[in-house]
C-alpha positions as CSV (number, residue, x, y, z in Angstrom):
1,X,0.0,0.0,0.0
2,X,1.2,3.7,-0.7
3,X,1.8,6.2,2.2
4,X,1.3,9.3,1.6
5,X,3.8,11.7,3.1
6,X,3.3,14.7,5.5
7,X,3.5,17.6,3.0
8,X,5.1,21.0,3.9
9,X,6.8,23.9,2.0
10,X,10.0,22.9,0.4
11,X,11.8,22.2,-2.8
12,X,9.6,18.9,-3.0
13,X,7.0,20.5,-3.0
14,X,7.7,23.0,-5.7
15,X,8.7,19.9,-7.7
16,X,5.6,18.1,-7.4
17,X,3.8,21.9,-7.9
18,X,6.0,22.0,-11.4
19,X,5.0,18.4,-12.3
20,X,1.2,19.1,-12.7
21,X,1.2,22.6,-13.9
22,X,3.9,22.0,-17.0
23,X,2.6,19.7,-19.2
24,X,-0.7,22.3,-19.7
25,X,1.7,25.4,-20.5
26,X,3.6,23.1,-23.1
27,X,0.0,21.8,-24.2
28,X,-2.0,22.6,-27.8
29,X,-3.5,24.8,-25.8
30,X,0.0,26.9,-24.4
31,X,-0.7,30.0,-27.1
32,X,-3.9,31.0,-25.7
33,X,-2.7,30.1,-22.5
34,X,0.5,32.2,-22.4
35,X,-1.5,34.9,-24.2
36,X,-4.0,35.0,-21.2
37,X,-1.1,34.8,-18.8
38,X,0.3,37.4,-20.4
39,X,-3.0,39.3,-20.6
40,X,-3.3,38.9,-16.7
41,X,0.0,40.1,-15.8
42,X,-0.3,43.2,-18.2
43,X,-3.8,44.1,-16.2
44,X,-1.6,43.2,-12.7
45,X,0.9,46.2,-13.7
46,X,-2.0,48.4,-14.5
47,X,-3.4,47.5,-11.2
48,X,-0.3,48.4,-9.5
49,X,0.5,51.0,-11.1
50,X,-3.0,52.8,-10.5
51,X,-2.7,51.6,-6.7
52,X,0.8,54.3,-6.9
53,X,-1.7,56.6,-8.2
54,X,-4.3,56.6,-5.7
55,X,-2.1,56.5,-3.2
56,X,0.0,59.7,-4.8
57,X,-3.6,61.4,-4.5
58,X,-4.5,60.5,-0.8
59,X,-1.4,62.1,0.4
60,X,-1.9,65.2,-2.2
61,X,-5.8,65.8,-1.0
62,X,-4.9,64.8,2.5
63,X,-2.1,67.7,2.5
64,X,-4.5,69.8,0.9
65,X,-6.8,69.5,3.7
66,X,-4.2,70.1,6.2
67,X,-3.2,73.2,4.6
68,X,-6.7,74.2,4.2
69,X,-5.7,75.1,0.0
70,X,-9.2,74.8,-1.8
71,X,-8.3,75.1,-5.1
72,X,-5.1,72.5,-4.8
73,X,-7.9,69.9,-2.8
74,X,-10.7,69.6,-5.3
75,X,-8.0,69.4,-8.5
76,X,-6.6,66.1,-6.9
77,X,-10.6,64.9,-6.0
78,X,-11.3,65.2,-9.6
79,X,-7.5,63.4,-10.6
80,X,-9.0,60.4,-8.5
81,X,-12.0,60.6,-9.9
82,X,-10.6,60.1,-13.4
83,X,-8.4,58.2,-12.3
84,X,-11.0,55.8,-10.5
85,X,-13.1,55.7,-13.7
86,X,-10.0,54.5,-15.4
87,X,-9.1,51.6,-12.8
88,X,-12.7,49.9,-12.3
89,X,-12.4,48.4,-15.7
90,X,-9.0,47.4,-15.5
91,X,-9.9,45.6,-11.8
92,X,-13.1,43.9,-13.2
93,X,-11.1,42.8,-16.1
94,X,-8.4,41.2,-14.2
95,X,-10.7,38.8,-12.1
96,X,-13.0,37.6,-15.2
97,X,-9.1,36.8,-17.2
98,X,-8.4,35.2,-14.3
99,X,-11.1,33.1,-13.8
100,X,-11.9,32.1,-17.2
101,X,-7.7,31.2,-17.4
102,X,-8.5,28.8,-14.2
103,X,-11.4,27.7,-15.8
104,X,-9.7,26.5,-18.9
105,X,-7.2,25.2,-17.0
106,X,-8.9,22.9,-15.0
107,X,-11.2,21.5,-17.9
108,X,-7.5,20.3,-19.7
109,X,-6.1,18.9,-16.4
110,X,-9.4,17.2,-15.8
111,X,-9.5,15.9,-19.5
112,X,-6.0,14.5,-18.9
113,X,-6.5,12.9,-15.5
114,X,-9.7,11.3,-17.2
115,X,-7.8,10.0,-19.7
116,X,-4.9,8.4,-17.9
117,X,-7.7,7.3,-14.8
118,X,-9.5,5.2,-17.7
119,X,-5.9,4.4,-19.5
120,X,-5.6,0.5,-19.9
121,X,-7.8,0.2,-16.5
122,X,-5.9,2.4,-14.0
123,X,-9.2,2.6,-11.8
124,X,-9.5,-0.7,-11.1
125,X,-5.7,-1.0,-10.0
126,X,-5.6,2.2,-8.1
127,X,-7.8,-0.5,-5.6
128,X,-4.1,-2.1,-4.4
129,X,-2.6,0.9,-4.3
130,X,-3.7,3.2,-1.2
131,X,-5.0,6.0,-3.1
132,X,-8.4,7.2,-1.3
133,X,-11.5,9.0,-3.2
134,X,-10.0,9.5,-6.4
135,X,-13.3,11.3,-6.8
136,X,-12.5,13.9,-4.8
137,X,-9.2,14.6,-6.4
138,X,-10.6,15.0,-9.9
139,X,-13.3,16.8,-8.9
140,X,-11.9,18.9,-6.3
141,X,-8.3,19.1,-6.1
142,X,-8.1,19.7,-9.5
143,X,-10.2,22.6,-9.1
144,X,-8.4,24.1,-6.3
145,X,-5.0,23.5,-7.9
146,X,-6.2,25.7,-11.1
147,X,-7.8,28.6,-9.0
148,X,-4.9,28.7,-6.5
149,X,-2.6,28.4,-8.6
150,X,-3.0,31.5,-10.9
151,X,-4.1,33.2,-7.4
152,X,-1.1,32.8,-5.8
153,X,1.1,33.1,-8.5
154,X,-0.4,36.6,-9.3
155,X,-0.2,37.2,-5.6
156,X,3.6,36.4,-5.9
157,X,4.0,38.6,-9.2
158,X,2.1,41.5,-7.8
159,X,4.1,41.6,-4.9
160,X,7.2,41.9,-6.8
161,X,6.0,44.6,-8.7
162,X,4.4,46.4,-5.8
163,X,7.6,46.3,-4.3
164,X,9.5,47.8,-7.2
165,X,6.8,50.6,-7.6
166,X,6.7,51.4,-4.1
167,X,10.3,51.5,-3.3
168,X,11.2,54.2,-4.8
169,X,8.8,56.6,-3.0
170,X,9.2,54.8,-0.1
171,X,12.7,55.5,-0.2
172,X,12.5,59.2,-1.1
173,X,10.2,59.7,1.9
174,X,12.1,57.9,4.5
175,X,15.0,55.4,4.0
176,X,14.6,54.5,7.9
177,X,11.3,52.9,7.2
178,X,12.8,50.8,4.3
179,X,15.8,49.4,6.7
180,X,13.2,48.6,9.4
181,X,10.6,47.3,7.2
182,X,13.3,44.4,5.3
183,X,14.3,43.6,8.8
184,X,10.5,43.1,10.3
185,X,9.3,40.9,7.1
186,X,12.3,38.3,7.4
187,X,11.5,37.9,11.6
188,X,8.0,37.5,10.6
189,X,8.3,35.1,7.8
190,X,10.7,33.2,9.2
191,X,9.0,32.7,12.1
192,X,5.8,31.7,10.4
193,X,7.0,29.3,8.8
194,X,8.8,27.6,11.6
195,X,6.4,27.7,14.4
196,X,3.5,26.6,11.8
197,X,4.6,25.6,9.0
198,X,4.7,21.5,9.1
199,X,2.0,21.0,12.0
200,X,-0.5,23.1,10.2
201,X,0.1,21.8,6.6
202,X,-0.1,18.3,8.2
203,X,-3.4,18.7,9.9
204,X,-4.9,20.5,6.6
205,X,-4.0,17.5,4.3
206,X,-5.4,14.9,7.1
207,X,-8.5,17.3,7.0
208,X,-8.7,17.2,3.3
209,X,-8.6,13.1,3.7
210,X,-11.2,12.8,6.4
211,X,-13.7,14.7,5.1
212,X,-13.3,12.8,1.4
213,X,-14.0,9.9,3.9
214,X,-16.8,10.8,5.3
215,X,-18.3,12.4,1.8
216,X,-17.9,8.6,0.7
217,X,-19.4,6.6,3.5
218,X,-22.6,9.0,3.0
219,X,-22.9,8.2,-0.6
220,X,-22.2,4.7,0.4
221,X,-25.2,4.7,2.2
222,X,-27.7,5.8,-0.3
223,X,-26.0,3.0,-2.8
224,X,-27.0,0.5,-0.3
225,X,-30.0,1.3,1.3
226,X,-31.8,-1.0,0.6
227,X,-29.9,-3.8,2.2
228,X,-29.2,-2.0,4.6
229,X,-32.7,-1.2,5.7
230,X,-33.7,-5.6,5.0
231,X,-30.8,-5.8,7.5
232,X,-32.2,-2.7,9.9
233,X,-28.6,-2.1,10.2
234,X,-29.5,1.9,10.8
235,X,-27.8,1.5,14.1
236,X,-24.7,0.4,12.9
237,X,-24.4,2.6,9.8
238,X,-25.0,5.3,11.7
239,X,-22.9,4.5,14.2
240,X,-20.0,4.3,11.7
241,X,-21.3,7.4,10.2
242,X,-20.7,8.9,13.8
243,X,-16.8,7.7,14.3
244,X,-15.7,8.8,11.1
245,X,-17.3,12.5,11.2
246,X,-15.5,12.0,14.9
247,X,-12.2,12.0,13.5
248,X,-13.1,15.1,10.5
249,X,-14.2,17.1,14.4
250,X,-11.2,16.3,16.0
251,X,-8.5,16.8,13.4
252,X,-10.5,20.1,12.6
253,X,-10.6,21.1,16.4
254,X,-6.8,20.8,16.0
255,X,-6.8,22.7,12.9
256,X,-8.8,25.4,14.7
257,X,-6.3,25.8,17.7
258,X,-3.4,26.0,15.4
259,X,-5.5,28.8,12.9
260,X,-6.7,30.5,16.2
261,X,-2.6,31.0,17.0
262,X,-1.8,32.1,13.8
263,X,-4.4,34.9,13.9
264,X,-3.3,36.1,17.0
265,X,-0.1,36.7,15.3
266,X,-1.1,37.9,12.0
267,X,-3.8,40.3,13.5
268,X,-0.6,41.4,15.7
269,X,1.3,41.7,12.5
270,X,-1.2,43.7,10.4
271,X,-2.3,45.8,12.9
272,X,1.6,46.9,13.8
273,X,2.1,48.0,10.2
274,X,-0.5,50.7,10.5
275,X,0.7,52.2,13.9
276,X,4.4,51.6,13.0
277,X,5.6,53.4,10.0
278,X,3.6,56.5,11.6
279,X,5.6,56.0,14.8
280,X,8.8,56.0,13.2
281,X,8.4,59.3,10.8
282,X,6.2,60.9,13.8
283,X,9.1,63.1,14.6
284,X,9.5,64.5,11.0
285,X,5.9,65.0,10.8
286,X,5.5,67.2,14.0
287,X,8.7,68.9,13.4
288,X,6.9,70.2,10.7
289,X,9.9,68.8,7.6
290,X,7.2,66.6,6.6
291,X,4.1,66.8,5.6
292,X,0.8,65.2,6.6
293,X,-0.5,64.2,2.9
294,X,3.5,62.8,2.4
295,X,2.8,60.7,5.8
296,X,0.2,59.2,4.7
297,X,1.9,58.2,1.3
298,X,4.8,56.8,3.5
299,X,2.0,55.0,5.3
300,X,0.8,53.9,2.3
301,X,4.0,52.6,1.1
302,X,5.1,51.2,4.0
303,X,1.9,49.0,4.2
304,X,2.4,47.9,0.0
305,X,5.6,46.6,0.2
306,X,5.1,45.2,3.6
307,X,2.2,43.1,2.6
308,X,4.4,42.3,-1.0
309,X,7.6,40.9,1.7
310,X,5.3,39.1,3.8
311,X,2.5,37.4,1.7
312,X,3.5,34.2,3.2
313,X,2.5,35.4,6.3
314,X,-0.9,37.4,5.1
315,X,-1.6,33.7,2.9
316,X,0.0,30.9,5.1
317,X,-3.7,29.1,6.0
318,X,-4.7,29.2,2.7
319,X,-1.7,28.6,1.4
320,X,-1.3,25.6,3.8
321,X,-4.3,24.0,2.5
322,X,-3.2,24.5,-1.1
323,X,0.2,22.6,-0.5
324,X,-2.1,19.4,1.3
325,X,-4.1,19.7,-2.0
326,X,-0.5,19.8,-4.5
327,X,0.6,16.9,-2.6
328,X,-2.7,15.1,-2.7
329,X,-3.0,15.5,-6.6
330,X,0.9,14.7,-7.3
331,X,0.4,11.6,-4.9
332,X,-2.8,10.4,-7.5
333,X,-0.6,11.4,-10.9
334,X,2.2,8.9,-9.5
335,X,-0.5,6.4,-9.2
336,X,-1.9,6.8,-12.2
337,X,1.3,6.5,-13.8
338,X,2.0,3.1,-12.2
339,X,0.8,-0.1,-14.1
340,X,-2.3,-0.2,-13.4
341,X,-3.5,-3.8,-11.2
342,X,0.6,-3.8,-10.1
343,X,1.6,-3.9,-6.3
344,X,4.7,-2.9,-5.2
345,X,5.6,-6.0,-4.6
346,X,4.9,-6.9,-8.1
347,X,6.9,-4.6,-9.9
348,X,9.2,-6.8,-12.0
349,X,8.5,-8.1,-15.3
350,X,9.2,-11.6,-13.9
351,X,6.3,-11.2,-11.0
352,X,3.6,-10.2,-13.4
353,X,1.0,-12.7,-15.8
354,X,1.7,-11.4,-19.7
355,X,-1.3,-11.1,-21.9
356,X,-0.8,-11.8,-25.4
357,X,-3.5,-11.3,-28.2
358,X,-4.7,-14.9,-29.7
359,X,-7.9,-16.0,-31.2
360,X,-8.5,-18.8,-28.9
361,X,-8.4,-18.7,-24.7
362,X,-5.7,-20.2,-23.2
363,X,-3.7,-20.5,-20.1
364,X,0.1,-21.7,-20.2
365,X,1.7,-21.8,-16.5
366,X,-0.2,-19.4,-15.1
367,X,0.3,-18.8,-11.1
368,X,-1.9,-16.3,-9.4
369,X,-1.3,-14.0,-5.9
370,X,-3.3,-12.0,-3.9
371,X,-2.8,-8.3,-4.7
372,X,0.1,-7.9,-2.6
373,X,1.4,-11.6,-2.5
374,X,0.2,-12.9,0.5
375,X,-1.1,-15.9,-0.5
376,X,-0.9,-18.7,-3.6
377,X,-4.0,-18.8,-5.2
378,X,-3.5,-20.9,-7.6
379,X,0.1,-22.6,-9.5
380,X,1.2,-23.5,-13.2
381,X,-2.5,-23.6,-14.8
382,X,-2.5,-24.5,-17.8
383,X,-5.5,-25.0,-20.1
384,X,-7.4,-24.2,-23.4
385,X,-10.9,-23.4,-24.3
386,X,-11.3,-23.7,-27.8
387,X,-14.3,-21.7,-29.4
388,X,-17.9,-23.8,-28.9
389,X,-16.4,-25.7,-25.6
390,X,-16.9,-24.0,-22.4
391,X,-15.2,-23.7,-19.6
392,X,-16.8,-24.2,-16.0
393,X,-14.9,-23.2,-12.7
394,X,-15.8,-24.8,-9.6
395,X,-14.0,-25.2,-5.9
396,X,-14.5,-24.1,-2.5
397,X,-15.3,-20.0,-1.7
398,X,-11.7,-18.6,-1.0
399,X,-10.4,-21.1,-3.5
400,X,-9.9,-18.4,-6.1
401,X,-12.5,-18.8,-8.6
402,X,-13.6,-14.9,-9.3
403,X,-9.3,-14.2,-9.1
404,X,-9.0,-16.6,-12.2
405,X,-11.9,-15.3,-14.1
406,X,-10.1,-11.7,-13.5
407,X,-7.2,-12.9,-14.7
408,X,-8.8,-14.2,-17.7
409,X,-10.6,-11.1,-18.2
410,X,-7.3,-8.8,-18.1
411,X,-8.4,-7.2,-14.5
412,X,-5.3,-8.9,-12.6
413,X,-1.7,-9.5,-13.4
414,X,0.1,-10.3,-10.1
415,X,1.4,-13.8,-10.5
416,X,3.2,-15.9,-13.5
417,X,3.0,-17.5,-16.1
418,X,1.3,-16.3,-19.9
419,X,-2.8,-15.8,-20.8
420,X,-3.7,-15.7,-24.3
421,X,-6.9,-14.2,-25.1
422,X,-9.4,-12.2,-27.8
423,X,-8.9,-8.8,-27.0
424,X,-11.6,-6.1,-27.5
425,X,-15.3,-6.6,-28.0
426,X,-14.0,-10.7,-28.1
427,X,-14.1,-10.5,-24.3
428,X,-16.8,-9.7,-22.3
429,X,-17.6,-9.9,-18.6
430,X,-20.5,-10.1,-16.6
431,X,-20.3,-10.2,-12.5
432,X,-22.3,-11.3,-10.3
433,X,-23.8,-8.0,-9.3
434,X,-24.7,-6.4,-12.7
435,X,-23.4,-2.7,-13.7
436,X,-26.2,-0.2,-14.7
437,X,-24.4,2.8,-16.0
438,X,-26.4,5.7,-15.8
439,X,-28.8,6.5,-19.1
440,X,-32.2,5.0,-20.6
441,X,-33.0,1.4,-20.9
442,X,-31.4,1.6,-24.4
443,X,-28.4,2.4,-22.9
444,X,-29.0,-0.4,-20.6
445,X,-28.9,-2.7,-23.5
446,X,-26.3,-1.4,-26.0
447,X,-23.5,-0.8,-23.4
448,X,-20.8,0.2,-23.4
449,X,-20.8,0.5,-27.0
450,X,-24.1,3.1,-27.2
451,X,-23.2,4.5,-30.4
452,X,-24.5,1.2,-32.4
453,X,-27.9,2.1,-34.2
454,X,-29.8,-0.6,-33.2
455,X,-33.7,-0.4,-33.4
456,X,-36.5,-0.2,-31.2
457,X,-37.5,-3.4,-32.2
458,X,-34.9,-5.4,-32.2
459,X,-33.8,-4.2,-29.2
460,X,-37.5,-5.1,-27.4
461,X,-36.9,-8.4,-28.8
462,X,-33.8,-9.2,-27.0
463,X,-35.7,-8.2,-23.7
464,X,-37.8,-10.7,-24.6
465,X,-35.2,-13.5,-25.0
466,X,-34.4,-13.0,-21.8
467,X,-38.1,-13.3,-20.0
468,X,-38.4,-9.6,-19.8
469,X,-40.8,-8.7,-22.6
470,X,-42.7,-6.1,-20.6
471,X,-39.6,-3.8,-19.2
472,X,-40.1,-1.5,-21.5
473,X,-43.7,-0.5,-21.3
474,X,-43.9,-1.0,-17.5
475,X,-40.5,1.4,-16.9
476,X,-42.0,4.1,-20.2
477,X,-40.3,2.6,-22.6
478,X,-36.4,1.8,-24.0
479,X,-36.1,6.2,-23.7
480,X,-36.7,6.2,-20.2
481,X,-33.9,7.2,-17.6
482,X,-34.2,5.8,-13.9
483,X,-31.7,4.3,-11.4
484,X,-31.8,1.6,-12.5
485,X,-30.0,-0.1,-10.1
486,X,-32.8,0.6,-7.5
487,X,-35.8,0.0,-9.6
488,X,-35.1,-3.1,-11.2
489,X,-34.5,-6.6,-8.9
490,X,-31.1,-8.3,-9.2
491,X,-33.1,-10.9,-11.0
492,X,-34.1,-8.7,-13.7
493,X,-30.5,-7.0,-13.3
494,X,-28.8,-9.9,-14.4
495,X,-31.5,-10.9,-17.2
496,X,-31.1,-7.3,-18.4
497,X,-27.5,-7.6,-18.3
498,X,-27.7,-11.0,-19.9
499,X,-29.2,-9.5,-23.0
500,X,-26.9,-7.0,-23.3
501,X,-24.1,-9.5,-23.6
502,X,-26.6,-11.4,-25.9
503,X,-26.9,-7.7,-28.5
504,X,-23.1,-7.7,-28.2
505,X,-22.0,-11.7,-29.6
506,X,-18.7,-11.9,-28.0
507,X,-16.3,-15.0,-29.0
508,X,-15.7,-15.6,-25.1
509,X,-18.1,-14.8,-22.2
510,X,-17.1,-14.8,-18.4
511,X,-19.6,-14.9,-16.1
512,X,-18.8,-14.6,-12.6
513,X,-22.4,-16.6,-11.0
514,X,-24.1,-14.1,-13.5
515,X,-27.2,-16.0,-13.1
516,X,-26.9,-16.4,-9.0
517,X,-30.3,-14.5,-8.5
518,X,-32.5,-16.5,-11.0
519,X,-34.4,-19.9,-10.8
520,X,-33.1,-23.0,-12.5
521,X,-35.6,-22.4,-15.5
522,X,-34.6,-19.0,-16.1
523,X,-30.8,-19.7,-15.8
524,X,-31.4,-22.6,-18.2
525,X,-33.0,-20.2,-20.9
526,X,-30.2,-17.5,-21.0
527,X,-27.6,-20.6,-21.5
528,X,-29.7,-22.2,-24.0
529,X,-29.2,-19.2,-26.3
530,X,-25.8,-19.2,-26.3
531,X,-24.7,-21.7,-28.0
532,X,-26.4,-20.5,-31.1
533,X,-25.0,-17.3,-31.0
534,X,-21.8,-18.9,-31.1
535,X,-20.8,-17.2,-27.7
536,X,-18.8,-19.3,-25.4
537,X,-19.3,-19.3,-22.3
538,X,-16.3,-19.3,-19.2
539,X,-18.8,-19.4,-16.0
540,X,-18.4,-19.8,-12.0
541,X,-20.8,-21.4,-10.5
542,X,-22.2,-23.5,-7.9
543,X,-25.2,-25.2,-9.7
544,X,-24.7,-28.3,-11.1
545,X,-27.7,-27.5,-13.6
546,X,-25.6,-25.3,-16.0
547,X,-22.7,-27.8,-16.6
548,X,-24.3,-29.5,-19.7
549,X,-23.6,-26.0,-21.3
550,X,-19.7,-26.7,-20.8
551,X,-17.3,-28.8,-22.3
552,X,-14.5,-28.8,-19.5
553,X,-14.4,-28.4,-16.0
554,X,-11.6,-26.7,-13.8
555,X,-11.7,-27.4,-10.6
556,X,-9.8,-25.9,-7.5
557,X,-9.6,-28.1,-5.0
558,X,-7.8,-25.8,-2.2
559,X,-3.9,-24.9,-1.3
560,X,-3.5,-23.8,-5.0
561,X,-4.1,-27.5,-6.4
562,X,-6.2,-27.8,-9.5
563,X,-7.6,-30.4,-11.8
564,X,-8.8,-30.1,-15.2
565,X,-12.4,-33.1,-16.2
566,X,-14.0,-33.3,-19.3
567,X,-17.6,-32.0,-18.7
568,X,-18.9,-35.3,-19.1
569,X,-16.8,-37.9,-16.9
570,X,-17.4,-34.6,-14.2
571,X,-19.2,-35.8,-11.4
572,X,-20.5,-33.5,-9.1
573,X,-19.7,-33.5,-5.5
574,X,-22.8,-32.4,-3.3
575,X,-22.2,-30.1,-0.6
């Protein structure tokens, strides 16, 4: 299983932040990118430079005042007027750029973590991996990598530039307040980042994981509730429920009392710059060598570039749970870029079943592991199941029946040994709890390939192949979208299933007790059809009633042993 580290701000971090972000910028997409980018920083230096402005003003009106000059106090009111008219646009601008940049943004990354989350199965081996709610990282942390991103990278620009542009007039003003100011942002900084850096980040990325948790065990709920009210396990959901919203409070309360510590000193901090440059150019001002309007541009300046040399201190919460989120994404791009269905311990060519394309099934010395290679499921099988034959798998629950039949299928590669198999629309699987995607009943049928024009008629005939001829009508026809899943029992499921393996021929079908929920006579009707379809079957099963659709039997017999009967000498062994 993967650990996920504690995450913090260092070089590792800006690594893993560089990972994500460059392959967008170097993307089809980087010239309208880079020209929005560029867009955005041109509106940030008008920004800034229009903050010099207004602050230029307020010390010219504010002297004006002082030295009770009418004429000199309503000419600067009407150059911040204009000069307010001016800036609106430019502001409103800047946030809608943006925005729309971060939009665009996230829809590629989200595009590309799609595409390498469905790449050659990667969902289904991110189960052995230790990678929680993927969900929640597509749907969130990519979000909130995009936004923050460009907002803290502007923040960082702007605060460059603000320094530059308020240097100078700083400096001109008084060079004291410069000397004191570069000396007051490093204490502060540096003690940020030392007293909360690591704790604080830590607690916001087990935050991040707990409520993802608790998100899921809801949803789990409503996806099982009905066997969960037949069980009138309310109690005990609820219950669990209960202890995992227990951990979000108390990782939160800890998040609180660490947040509540670093307000105390950042209200400290940003109330200290206002009192502080005032303090030190106090004696200049009531001297009467400077003047009140050129106070309050000191003031002014003093308060710009402190906020641009300390915007890790003005940002470190934020910024804290940003940095849990960079780590959280780069931890699920490292996954995805694993083999997908691989373990750690399985990382050599030598510890992994190869797959090789043939027209017929077969299995030469294959050896299968659990996921991490705990146990021996089963050693050196070797077998084929030529078109027309069948296959039937039988043995004890624990044996490893379902493990072979994923192995079969292409879902599981830690082991030995070679599979050769159709690939494609050959193969198809059906569990034993069917999948209803979501969609109408046509979908229901033509999955997953829903594109195929297929008519109304046809289709309504397959449901009636399978002992469903009334579906339709009763549920408002093949256009009608429902969760289907809840409507539907796991009888009809796996009939409705059934046909949709039926629409789609394969060469080989694997079912995994497909039929489990129906009566002998049903189970005997959706067998007897394929045989003319020229679909063989490759079933587990504990009912002796389907074996006359088989040609061989391969039975486990416990410890990883195996035998291999023709279907007809097979006798079968009542429980």
């Amino acid at each position: 299983m993967q650990i996920e580290e504690t995450p913090g701000f260092n070089a590792r971090l800006w690594r893993r932040f560089v990972t994500i972000a460059r392959p967008y910028w170097l993307s089809d997409e980087r010239w309208r990118a880079q020209g929005m980018l560029a867009l955005l920083v041109v509106l940030l230096l008008g920004q800034t430079a229009f903050n010099v402005l207004f602050n230029q003003e307020t010390g010219e009106f504010t002297s004006a005042l002082a030295a009770r000059d009418d004429e000199r106090f309503w000419a600067s009111i009407w150059r911040y007027t204009a000069i307010l008219v001016a800036a609106v646009p430019i502001y409103a601008l800047y946030f809608y750029v943006r925005d729309t940049l971060g939009l665009r943004w996230r829809r590629w990354l989200t595009d590309s973590f799609l595409a390498r989350y469905f790449h050659q199965r990667a969902y289904y081996g991110l189960n052995t991996t230790g990678i929680d709610n993927p969900d929640q990282r597509i749907a969130e942390d990519i979000n909130s990598f995009t936004q923050q991103s460009l907002y803290f990278s502007m923040i960082a620009l702007g605060s460059v530039i603000q320094l530059v542009a308020f240097s100078s007039v700083l400096w001109s003003i008084s060079q004291g307040l410069v000397y004191f100011l570069i000396g007051y942002a490093v204490f502060s900084t540096v003690f940020t980042g030392a007293v909360f850096g690591k704790r604080l980040i830590g607690l916001n990325f087990r935050q991040l994981q707990r409520e993802a948790d608790f998100r899921f065990s809801l949803v789990r709920v409503r996806e099982h509730a009905e066997p969960i009210a037949f069980y009138g396990g309310e109690a005990r959901e609820m219950s669990t429920l209960q202890r995992i919203f227990a951990a979000v409070y108390a990782n939160y309360q800890k998040v609180l009392r660490w947040q509540f510590k670093l307000n105390l000193f950042q209200y400290a901090h940003s109330f200290l710059t206002i009192v502080l440059p005032t303090v030190i150019i106090a004696k200049d001002v009531l001297s009467g060598t400077l003047e009140v309007g050129r106070a309050i541009q000191a003031a002014g300046a003093f308060a710009a570039i402190l906020s641009a040399l300390t915007v890790i201190v003005e940002h470190f919460e934020s910024l804290s749970r940003f940095s849990a989120g960079v780590d959280r994404l780069h931890a699920f791009s490292e996954a995805l870029g694993g083999k997908p269905g691989q373990s750690a311990s399985a990382s050599d060519d030598n510890a992994q079943i190869r797959t090789v394309p043939g027209f017929e099934l077969a299995l030469h010395k294959v050896s299968i592991f659990t996921p991490n290679q705990e146990q021996l499921l089963v050693q050196e099988a070797t077998l084929a199941v030529n078109p027309g034959e069948g296959l039937l798998i039988v043995g004890p629950s624990g044996a490893g029946k379902s493990s072979l039949l994923r192995v079969i299928a292409g879902l599981w590669n830690v082991g030995s040994g070679q599979v050769t198999r159709p690939s494609g629309a050959d193969m198809l699987f059906l569990p034993q709890q069917p999948y209803l995607p979501l969609g109408d009943l046509r979908c229901q049928l033509t999955y997953p390939q829903t594109e195929r024009n297929i008519s109304d008629e046809e289709l309504l005939l397959w449901l009636e192949r399978v002992n469903l001829p009334k579906l339709a009508q009763r549920m408002g026809g093949l256009g009608a979208e429902l969760d289907w899943a809840r409507v539907l029992s796991v009888g009809e499921q796996q009939r409705l299933a059934f046909a949709r393996a039926l629409l789609a021929k394969p060469r080989y079908l694997l079912l995994d007790e497909a039929t489990s929920a129906l009566d002998e006579a049903n189970e005997e009707l959706l067998y007897a059809q394929l045989a003319g379809l020229s679909i063989t079957p490759i079933s587990v099963s504990h009912r002796h009633a389907i074996l006359r659709y088989h040609s061989l039997v391969f039975q486990l017999t416990g410890g990883s042993h195996w035998t291999l009967h023709a279907a007809a000498d097979y006798r079968w062994v009542p429980k």
